[in-house]
C-alpha positions in Angstrom: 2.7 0.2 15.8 5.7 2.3 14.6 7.7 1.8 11.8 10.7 3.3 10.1 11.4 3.9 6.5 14.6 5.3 5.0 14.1 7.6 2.1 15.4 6.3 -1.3 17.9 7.1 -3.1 17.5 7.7 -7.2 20.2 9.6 -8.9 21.4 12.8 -6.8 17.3 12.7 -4.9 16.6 10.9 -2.0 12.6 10.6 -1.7 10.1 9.6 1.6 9.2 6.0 -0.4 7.3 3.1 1.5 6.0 -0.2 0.9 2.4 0.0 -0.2 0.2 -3.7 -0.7 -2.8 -3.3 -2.6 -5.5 -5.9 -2.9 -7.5 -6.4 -6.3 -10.3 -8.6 -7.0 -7.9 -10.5 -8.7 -4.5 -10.1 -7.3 -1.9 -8.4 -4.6 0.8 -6.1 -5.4 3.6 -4.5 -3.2 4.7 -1.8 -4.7 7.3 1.5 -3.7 4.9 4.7 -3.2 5.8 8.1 -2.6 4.2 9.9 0.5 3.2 12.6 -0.8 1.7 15.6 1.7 1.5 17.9 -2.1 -1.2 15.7 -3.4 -4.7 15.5 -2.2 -5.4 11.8 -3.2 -3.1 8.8 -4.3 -2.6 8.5 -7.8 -1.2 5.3 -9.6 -0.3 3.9 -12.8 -2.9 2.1 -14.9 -0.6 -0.7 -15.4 -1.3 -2.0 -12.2 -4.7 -1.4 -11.7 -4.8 -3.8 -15.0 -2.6 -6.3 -13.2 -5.4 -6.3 -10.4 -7.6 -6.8 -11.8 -9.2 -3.3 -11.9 -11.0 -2.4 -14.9 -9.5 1.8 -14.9 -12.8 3.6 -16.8 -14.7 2.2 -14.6 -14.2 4.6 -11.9 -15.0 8.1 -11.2 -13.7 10.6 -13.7 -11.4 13.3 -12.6 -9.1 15.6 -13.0 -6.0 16.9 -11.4 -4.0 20.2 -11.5 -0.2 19.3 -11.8 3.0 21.9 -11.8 2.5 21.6 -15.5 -0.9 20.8 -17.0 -3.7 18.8 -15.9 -4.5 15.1 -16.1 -7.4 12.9 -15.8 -7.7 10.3 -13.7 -10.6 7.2 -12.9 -11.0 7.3 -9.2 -11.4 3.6 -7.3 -11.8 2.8 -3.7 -10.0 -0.8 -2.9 -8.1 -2.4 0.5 -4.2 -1.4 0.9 -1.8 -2.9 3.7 0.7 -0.6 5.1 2.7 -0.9 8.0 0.6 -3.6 8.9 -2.7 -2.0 9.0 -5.0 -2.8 6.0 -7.9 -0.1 4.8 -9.8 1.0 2.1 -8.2 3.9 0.0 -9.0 6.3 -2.6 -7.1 5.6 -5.4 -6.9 7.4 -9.0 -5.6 5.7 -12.1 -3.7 8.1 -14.9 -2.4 7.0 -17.7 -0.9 10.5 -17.9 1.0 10.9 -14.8 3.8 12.2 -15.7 6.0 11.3 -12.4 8.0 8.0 -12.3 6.5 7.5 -8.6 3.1 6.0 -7.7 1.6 8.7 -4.9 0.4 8.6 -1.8 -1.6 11.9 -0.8 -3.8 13.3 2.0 -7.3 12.5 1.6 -7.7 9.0 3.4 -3.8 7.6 3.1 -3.2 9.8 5.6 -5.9 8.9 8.5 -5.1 6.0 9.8 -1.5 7.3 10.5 0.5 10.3 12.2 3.6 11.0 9.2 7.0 11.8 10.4 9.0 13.7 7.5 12.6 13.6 9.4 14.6 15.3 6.8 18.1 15.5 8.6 17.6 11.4 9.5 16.5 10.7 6.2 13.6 8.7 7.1 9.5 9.1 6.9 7.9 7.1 10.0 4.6 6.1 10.2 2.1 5.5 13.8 -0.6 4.3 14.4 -3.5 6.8 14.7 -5.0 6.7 18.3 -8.6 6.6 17.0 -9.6 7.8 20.5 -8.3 11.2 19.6 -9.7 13.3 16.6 
């Protein structure tokens, strides 16, 4: 399955955003997620860990080397749809990131899919992973 997603536009930026549903104990959220092939795991605002149901502490402490300065981050492993397939991901929490996007980065967001950054066309597409090939 192949789908298409045109960047967004905010201010004079246009930015490789997508559709991202993930699944709490407690609730669903869709949110708008920034692919990310800079970042080495996703990274999301503890407000809507909270709204899931996710208690943020909980998780695995870590910490992540930014532009600017470091931040910690509380590391949790739940079920996001995308594009129609649904997995577990590696998501960290941060209070402190300092981006207005929610990101989506390498280490397991990535797998399931092949990324198409089309820069000229505007648009990130996302495959389907043949999981017959490595």
């Amino acid at each position: 399955m192949k789908q298409e997603f045109p960047y967004l536009r905010q201010g004079d930026q246009t930015y490789p955003l997508i559709d991202v549903e993930l699944i709490g104990p407690d609730r669903r959220l869709l949110v708008k997620a920034l692919i990310d092939s800079g970042a080495s795991l996703s990274i999301f605002r503890p407000e809507i860990a909270h709204y899931l149901g996710i208690s943020v502490e909980t998780g695995q402490r870590l910490y992540f080397q930014g532009i600017k300065s470091r931040i910690v981050g509380y590391l949790h492993q739940l079920p996001v749809k995308v594009n129609g397939e649904k997995f577990d991901c590696y998501v960290a929490f941060s209070a402190e990131l300092e981006t207005s996007f929610n990101l989506l980065g390498r280490d397991n967001f990535f797998h399931p899919f092949k990324i198409t950054f089309n820069e000229k066309l505007q648009k990130v597409i996302l495959e389907r992973n043949d999981d017959k090939k490595p």
